[in-house]
N, C-alpha and C positions, 0 to 999 in steps of 0.2 A: 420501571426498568427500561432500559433505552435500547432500542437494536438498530443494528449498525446494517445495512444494506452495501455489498458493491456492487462495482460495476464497472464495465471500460475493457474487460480483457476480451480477447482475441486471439485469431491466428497472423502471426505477421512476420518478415521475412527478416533476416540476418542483417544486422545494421539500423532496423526499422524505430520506430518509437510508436508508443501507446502512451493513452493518459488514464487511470484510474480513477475511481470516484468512492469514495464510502459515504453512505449519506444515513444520516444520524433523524432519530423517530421525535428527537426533542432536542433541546440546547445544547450546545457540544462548550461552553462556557466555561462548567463548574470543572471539566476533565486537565488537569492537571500538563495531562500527557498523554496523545493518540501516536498510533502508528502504523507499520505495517508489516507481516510476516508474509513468509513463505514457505510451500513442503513441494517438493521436488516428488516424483515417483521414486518408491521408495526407499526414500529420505527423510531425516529428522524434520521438523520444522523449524526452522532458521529465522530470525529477527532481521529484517531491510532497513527499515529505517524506524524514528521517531519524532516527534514534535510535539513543544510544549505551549503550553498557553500564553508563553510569553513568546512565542514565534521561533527558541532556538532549537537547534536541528540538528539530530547524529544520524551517520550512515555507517553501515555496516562497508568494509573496506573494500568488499568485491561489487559494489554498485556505488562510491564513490566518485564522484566528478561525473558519474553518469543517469545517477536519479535527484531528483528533487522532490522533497516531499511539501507541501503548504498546507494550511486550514482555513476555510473562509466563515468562521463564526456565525456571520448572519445569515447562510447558507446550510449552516449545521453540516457541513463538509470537509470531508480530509479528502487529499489527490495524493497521487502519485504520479511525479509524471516519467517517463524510462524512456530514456534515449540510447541510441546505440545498444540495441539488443541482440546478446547472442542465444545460442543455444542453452547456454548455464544457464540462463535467465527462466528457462521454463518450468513453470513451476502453476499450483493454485495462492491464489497472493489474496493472503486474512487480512482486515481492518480488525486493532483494535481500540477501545479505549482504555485505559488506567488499567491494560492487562485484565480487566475485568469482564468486559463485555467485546463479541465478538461477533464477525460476521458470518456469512454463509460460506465466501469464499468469490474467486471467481479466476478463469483459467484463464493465464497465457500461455502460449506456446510458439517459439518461436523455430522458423523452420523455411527453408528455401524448398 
């Protein structure tokens, strides 16, 4: 069973960017499809983005044109990377993979 570790959140200010890291305990290869969520205080938990093994990419509409998601396979890693950050944006932000297996979490918060 594989687990997915992130990393990369912080506090950082209105407009700022971060880069996320989810790093995988074995090959991230066979996974189909990684990605990333997020849950806001008390709020549902929302889907951000995903990416597949073949490198193609969805984003959820409200971080379009402003996140980018990659994988570097022989790194056993998915990023995130968040540009122009506001306040919506603050959230704990899940790595998954194949919806199956998931991380701990890890908190942004963005805030002047």
């Amino acid at each position: 069973q594989v687990q997915l570790v992130e990393s990369g959140g912080g506090l950082v200010q209105p407009g700022g960017s971060l880069r996320l890291s989810c790093a995988a305990s074995g090959s991230i290869d066979s996974f189909s499809i990684m990605g990333w969520y997020r849950q806001a205080p008390g709020k549902q938990r929302e889907w951000v983005a995903d990416i597949t093994s073949g490198g193609g990419t969805r984003y959820a509409d409200n971080v379009k044109g402003r996140f980018t998601i990659s994988r570097d396979n022989a790194k056993n890693t998915v990023y995130l990377q968040m540009n122009s950050l506001n306040s919506a944006d603050t959230a704990v932000y899940y790595c998954h993979a194949i919806r199956k297996y998931w991380g701990q979490g890890t908190q942004v918060t963005v805030s002047s």
